[in-house]
Backbone as XML, in Angstrom:
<?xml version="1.0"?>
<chain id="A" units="angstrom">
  <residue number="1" name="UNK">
    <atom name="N" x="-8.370" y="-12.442" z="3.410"/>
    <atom name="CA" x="-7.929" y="-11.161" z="2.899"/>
    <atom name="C" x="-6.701" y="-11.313" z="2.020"/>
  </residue>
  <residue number="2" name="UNK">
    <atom name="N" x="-6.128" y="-12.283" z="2.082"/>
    <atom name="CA" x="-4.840" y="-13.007" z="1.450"/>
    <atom name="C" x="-5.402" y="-13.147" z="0.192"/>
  </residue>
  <residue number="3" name="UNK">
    <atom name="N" x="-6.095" y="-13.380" z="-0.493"/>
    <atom name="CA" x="-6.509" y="-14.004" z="-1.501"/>
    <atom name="C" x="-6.463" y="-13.369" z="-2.719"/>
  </residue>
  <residue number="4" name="UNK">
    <atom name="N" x="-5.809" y="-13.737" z="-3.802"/>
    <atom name="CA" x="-5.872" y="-12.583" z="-4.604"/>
    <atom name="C" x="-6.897" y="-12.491" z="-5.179"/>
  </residue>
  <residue number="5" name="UNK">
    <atom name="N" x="-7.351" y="-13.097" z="-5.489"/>
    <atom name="CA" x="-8.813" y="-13.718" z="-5.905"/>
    <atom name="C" x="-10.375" y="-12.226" z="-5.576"/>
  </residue>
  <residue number="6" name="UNK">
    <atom name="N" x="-9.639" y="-11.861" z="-4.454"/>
    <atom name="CA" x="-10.571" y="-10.819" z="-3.968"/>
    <atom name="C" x="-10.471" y="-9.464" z="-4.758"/>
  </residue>
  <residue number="7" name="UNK">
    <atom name="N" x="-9.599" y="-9.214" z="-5.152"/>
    <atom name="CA" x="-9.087" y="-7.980" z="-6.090"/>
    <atom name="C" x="-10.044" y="-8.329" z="-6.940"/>
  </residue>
  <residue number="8" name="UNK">
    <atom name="N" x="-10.877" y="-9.083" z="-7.313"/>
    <atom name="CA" x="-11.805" y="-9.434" z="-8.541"/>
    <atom name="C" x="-13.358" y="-8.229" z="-8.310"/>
  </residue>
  <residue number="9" name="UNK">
    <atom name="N" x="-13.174" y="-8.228" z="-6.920"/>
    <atom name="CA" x="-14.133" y="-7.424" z="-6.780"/>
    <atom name="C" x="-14.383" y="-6.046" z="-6.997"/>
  </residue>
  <residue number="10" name="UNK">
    <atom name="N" x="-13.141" y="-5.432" z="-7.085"/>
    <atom name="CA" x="-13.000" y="-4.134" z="-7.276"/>
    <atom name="C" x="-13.326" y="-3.314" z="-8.500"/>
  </residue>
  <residue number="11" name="UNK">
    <atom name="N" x="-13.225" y="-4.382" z="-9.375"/>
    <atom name="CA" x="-13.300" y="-3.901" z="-10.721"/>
    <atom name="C" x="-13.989" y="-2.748" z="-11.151"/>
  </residue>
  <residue number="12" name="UNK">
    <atom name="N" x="-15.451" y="-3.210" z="-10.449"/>
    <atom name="CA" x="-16.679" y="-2.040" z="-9.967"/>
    <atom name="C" x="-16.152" y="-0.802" z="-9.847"/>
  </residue>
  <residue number="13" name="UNK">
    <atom name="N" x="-15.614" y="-0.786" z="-8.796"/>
    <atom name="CA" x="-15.334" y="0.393" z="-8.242"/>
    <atom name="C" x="-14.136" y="1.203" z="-8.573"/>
  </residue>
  <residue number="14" name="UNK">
    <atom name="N" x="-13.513" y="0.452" z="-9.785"/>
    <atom name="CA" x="-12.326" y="1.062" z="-10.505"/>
    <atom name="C" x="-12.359" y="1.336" z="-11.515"/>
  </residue>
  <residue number="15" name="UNK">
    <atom name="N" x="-13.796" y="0.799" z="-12.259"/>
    <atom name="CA" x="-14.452" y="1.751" z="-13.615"/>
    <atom name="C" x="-15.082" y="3.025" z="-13.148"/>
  </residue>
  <residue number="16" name="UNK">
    <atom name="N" x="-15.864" y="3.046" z="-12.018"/>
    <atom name="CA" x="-16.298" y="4.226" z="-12.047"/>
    <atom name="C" x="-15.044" y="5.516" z="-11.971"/>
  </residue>
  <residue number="17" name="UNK">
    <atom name="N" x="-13.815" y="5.157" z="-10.937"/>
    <atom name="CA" x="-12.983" y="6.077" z="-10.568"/>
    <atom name="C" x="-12.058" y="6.129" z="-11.491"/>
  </residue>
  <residue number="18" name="UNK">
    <atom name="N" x="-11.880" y="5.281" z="-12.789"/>
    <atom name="CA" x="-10.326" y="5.343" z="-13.652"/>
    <atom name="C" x="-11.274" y="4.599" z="-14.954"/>
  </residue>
  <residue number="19" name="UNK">
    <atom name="N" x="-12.304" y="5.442" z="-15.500"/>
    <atom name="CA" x="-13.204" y="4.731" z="-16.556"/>
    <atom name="C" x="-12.525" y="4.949" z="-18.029"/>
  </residue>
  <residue number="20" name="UNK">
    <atom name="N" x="-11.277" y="5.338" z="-18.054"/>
    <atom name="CA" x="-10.223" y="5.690" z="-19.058"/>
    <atom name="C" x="-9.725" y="4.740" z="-19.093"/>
  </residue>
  <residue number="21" name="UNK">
    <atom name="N" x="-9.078" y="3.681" z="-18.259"/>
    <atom name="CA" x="-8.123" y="2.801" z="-18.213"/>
    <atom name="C" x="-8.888" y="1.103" z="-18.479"/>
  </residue>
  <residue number="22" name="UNK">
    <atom name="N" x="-7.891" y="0.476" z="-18.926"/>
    <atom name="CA" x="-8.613" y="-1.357" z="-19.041"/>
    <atom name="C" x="-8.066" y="-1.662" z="-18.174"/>
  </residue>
  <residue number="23" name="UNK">
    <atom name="N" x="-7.087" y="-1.548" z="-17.708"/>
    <atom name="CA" x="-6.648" y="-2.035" z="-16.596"/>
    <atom name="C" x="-6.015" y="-1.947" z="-15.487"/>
  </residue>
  <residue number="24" name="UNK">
    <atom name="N" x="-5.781" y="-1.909" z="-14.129"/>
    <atom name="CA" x="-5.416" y="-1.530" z="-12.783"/>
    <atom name="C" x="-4.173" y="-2.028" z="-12.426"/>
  </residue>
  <residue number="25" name="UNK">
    <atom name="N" x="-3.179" y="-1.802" z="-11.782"/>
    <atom name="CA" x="-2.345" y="-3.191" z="-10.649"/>
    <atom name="C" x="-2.785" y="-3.146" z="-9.631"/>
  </residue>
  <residue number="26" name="UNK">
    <atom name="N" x="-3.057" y="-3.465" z="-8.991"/>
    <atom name="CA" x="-3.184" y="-3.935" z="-7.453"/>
    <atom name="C" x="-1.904" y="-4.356" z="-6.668"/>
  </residue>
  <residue number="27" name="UNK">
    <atom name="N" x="-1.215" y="-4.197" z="-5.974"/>
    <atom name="CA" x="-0.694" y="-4.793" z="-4.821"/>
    <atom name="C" x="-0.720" y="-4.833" z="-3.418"/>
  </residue>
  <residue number="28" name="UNK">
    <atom name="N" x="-0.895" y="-6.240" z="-3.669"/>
    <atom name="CA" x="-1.485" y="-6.791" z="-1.901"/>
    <atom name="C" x="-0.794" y="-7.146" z="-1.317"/>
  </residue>
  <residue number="29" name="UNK">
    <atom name="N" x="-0.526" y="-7.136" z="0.048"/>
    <atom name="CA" x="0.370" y="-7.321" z="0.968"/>
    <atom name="C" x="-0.373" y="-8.513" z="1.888"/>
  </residue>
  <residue number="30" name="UNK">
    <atom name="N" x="0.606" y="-9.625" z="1.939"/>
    <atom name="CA" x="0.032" y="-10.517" z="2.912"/>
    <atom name="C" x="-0.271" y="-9.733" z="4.574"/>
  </residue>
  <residue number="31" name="UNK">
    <atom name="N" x="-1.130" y="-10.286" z="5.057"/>
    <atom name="CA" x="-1.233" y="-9.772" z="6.653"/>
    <atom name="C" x="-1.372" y="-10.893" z="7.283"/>
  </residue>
  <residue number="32" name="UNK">
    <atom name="N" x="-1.622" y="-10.637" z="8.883"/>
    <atom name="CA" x="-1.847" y="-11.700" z="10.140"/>
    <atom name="C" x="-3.321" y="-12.505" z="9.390"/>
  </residue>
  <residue number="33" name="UNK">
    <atom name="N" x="-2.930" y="-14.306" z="9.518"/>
    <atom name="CA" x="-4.419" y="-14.733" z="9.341"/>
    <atom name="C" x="-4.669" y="-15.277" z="10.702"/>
  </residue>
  <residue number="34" name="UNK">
    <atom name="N" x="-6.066" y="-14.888" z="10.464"/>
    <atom name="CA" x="-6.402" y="-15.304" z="11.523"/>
    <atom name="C" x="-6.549" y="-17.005" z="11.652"/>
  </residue>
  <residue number="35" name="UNK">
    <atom name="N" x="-6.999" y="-17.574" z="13.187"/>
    <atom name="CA" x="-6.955" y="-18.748" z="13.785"/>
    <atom name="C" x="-8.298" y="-18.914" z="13.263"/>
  </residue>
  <residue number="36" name="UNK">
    <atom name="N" x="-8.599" y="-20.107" z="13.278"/>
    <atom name="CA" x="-10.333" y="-20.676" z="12.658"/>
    <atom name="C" x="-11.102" y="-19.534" z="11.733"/>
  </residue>
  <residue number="37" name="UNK">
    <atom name="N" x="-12.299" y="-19.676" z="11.895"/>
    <atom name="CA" x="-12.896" y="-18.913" z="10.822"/>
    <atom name="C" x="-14.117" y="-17.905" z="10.887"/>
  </residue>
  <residue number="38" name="UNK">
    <atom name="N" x="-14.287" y="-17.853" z="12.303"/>
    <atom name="CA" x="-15.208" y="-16.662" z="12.422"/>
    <atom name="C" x="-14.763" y="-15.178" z="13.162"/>
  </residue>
  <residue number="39" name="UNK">
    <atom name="N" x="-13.412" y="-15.359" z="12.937"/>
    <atom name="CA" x="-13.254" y="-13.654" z="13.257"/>
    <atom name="C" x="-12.798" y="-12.712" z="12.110"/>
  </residue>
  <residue number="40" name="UNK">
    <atom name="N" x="-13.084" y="-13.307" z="10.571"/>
    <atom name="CA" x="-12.683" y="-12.388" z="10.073"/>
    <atom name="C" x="-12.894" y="-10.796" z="10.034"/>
  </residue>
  <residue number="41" name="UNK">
    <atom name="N" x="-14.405" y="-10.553" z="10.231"/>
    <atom name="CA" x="-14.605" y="-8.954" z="10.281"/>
    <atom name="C" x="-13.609" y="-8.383" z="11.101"/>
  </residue>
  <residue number="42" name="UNK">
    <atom name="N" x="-13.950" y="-9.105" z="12.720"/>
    <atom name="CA" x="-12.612" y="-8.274" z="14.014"/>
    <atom name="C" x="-11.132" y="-8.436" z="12.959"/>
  </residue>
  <residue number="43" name="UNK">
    <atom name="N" x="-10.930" y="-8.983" z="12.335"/>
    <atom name="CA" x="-9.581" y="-8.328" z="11.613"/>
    <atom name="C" x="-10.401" y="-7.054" z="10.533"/>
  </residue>
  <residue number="44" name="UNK">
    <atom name="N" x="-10.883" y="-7.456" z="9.868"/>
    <atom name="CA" x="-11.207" y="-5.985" z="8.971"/>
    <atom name="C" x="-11.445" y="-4.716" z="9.671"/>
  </residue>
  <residue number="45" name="UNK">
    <atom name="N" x="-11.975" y="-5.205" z="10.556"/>
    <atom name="CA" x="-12.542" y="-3.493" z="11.726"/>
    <atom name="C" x="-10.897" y="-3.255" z="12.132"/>
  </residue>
  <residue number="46" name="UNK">
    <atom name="N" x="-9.898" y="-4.337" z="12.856"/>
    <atom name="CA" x="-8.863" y="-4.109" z="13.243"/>
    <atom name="C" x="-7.938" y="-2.905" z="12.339"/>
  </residue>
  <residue number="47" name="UNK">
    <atom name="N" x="-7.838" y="-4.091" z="10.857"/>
    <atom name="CA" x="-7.106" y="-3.305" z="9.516"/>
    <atom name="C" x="-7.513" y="-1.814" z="9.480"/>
  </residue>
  <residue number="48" name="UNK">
    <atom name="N" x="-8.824" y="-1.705" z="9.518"/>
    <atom name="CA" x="-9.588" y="-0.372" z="8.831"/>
    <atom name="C" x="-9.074" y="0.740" z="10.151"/>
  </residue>
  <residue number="49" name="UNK">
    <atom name="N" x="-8.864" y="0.115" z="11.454"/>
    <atom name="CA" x="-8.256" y="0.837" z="12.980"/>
    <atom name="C" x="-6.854" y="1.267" z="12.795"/>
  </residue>
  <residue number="50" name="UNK">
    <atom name="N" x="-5.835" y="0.631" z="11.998"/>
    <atom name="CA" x="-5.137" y="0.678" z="11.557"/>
    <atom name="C" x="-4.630" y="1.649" z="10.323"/>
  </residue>
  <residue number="51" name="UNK">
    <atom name="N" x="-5.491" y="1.623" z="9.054"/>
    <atom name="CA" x="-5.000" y="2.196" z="8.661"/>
    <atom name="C" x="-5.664" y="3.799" z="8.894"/>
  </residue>
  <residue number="52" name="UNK">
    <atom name="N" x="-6.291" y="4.075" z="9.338"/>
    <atom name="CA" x="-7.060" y="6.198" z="10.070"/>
    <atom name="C" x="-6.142" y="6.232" z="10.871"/>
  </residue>
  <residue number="53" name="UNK">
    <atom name="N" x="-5.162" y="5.375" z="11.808"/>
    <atom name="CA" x="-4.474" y="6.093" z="12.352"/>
    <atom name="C" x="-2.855" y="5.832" z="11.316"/>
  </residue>
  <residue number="54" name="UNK">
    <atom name="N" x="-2.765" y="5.655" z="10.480"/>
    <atom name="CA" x="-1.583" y="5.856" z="9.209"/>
    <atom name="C" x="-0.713" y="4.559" z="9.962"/>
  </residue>
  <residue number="55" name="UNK">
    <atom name="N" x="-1.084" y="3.302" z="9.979"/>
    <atom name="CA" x="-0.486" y="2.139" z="10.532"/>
    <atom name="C" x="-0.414" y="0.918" z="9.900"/>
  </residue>
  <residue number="56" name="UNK">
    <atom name="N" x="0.743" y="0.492" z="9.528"/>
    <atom name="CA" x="0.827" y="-0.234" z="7.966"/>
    <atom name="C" x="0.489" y="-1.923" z="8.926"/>
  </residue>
  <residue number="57" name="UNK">
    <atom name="N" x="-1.273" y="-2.288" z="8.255"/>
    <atom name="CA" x="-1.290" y="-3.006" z="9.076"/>
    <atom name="C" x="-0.520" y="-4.813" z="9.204"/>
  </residue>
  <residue number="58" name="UNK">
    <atom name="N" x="0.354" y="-4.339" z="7.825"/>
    <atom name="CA" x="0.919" y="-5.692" z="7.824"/>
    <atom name="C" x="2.698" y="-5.731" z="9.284"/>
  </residue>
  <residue number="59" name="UNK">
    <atom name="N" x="2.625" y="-4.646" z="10.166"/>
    <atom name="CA" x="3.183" y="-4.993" z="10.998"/>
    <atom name="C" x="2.820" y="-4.771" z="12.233"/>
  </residue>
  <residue number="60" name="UNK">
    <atom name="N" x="1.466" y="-5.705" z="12.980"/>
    <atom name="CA" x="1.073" y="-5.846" z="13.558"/>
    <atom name="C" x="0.158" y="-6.761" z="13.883"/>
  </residue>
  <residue number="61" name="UNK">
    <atom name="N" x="0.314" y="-7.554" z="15.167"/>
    <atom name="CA" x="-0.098" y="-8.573" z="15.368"/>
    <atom name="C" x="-1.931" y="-8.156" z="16.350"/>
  </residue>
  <residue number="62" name="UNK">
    <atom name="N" x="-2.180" y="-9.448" z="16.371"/>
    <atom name="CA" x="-3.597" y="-9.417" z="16.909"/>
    <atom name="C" x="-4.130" y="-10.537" z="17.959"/>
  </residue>
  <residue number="63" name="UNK">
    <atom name="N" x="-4.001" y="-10.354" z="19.012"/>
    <atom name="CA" x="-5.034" y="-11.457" z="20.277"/>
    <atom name="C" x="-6.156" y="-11.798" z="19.667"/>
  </residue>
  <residue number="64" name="UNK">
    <atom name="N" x="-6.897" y="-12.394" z="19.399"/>
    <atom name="CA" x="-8.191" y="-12.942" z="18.919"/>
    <atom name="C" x="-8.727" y="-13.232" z="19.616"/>
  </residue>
  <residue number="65" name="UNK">
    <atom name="N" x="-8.203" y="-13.345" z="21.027"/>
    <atom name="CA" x="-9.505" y="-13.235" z="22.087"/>
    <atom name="C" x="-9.934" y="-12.107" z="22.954"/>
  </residue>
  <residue number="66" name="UNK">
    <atom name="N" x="-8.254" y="-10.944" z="23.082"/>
    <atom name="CA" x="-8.983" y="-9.673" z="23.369"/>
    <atom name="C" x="-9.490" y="-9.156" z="22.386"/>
  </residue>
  <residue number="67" name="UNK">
    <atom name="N" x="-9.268" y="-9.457" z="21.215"/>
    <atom name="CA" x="-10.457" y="-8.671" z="19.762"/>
    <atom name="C" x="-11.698" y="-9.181" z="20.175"/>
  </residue>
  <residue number="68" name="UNK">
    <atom name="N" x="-12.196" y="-10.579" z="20.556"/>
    <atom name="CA" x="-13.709" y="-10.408" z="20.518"/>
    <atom name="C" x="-14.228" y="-9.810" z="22.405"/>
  </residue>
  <residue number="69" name="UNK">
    <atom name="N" x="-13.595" y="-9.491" z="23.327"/>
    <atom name="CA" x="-13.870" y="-9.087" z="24.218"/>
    <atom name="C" x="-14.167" y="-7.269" z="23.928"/>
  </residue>
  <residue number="70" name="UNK">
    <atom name="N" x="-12.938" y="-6.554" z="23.347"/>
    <atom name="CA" x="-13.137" y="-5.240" z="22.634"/>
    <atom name="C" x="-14.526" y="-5.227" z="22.276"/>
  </residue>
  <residue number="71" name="UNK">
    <atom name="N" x="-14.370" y="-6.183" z="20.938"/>
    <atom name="CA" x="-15.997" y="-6.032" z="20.341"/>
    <atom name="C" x="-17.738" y="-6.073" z="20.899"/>
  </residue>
  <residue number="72" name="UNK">
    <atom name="N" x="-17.181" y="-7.125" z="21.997"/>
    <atom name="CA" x="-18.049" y="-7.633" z="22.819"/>
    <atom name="C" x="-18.497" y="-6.261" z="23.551"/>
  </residue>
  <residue number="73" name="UNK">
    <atom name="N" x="-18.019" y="-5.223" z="23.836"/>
    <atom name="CA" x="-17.950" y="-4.326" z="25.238"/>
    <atom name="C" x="-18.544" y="-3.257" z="24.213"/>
  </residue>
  <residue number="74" name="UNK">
    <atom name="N" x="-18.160" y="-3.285" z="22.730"/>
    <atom name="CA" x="-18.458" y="-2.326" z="21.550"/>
    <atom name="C" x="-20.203" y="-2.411" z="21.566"/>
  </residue>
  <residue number="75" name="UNK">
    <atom name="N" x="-20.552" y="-3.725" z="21.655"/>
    <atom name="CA" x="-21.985" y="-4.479" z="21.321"/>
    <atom name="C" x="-22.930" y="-3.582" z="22.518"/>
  </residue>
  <residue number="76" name="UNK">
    <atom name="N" x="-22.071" y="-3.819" z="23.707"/>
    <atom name="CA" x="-22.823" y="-3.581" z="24.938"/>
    <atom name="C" x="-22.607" y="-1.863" z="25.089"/>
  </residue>
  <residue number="77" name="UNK">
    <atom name="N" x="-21.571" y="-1.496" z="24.750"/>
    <atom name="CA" x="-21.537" y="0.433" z="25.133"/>
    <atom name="C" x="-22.004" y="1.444" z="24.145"/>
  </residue>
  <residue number="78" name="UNK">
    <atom name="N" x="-22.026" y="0.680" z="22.882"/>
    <atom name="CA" x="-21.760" y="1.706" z="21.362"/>
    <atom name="C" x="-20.791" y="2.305" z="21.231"/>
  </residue>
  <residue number="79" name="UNK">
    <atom name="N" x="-19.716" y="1.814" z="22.118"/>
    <atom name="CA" x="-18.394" y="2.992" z="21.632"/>
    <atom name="C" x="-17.359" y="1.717" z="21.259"/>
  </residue>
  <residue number="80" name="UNK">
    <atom name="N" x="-16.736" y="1.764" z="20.023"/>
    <atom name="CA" x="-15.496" y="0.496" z="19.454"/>
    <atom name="C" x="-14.204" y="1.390" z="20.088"/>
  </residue>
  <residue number="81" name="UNK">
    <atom name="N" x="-13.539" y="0.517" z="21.011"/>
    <atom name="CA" x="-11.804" y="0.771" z="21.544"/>
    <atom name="C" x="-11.137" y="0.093" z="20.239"/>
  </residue>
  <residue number="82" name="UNK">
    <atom name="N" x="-10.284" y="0.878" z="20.037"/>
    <atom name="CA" x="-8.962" y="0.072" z="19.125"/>
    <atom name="C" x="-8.506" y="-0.796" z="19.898"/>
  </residue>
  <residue number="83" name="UNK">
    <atom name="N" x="-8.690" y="-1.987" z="18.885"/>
    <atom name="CA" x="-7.879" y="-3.060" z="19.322"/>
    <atom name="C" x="-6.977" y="-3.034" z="19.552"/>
  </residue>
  <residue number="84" name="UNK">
    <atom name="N" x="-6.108" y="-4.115" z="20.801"/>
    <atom name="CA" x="-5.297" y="-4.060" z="21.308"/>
    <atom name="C" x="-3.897" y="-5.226" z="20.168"/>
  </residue>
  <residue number="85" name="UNK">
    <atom name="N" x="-3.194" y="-4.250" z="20.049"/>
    <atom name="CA" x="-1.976" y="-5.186" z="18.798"/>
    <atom name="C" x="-0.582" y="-4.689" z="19.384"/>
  </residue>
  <residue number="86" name="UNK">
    <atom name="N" x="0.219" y="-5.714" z="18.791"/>
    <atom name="CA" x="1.267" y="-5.652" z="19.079"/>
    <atom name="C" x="2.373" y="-5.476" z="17.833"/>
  </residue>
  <residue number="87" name="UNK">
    <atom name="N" x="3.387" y="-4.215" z="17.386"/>
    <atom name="CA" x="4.123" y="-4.143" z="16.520"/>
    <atom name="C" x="5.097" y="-4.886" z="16.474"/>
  </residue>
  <residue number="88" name="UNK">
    <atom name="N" x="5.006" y="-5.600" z="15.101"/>
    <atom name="CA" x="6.054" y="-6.756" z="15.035"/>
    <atom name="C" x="7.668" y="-6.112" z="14.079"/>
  </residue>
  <residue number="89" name="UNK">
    <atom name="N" x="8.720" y="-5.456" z="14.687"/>
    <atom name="CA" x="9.978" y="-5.206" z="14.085"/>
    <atom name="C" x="10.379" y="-6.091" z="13.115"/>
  </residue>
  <residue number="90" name="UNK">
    <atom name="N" x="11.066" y="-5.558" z="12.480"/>
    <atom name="CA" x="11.979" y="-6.402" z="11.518"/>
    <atom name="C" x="11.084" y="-7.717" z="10.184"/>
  </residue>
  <residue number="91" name="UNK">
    <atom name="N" x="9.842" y="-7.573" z="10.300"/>
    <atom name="CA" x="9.329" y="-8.311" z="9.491"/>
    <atom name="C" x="9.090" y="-7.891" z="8.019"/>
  </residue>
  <residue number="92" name="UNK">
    <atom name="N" x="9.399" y="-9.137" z="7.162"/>
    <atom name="CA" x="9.617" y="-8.849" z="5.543"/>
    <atom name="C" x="8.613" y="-8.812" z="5.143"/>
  </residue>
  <residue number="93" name="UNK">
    <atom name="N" x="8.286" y="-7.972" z="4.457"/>
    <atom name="CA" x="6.708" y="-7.265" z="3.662"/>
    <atom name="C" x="6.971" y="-8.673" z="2.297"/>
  </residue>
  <residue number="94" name="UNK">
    <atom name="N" x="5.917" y="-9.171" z="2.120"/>
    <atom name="CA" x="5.761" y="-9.955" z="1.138"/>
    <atom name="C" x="4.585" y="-9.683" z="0.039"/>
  </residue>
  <residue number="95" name="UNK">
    <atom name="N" x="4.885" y="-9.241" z="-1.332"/>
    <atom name="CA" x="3.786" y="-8.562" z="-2.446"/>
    <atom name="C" x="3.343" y="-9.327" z="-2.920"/>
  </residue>
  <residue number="96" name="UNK">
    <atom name="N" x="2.431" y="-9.129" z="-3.549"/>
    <atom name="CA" x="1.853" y="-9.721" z="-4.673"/>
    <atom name="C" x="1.266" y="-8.901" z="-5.625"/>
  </residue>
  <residue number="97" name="UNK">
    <atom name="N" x="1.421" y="-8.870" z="-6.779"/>
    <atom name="CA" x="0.904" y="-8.181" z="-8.002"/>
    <atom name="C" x="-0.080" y="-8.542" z="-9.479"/>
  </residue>
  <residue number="98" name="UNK">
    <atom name="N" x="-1.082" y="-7.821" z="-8.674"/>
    <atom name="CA" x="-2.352" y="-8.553" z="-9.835"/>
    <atom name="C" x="-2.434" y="-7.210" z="-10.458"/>
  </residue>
  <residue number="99" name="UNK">
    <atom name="N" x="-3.124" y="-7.957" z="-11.713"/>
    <atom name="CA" x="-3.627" y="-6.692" z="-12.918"/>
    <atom name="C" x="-4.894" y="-7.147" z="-12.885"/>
  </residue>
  <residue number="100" name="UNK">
    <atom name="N" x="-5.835" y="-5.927" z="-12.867"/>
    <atom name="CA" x="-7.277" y="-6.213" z="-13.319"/>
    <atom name="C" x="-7.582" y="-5.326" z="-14.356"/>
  </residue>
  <residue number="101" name="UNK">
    <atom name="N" x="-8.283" y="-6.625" z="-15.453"/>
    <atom name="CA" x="-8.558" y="-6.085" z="-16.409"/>
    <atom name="C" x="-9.855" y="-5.582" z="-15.892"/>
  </residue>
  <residue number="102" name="UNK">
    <atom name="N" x="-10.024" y="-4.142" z="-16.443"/>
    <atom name="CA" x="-11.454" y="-3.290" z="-16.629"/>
    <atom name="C" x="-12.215" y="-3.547" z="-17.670"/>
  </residue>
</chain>
């Protein structure tokens, strides 16, 4: 999710909504990465938990093993619990600023 590289994708979806403009900024905020490489969604479902309840998710941390137990119980009930995170104080927001050309 770090990647700026991913903002490449949007482009799509920023001609249809701003089809006046060539070009966008974007700024991305680093977040928690995760440990190895197959929990990225449980962070995206996490982020997306995060931000409906207005929760800036770059200050908050994440268990990666109660995230796949949550999910696990999600699989088996049909009902998703918000993950369980922990707010991290005092941490420096770090930007990054891309332009996409349209």
């Amino acid at each position: 999710m770090n990647d700026p590289n991913n903002c490449q994708y949007t482009k799509e979806l920023f001609r249809l909504i701003y089809p006046d403009l060539s070009a966008e900024k974007v700024y991305m905020v680093n977040v928690e990465q995760q440990e190895g490489s197959s929990d990225c969604g449980l962070f995206c479902i996490a982020y997306a938990q995060n931000l409906i309840h207005y929760q800036d998710p770059f200050k908050y941390k994440f268990n990666q093993q109660k995230m796949r137990i949550t999910y696990n119980y999600f699989i088996r009930s049909g009902y998703l619990l918000d993950f369980e995170c922990q707010e991290i104080k005092d941490k420096q927001k770090m930007y990054t600023c891309i332009t996409i050309k349209l």
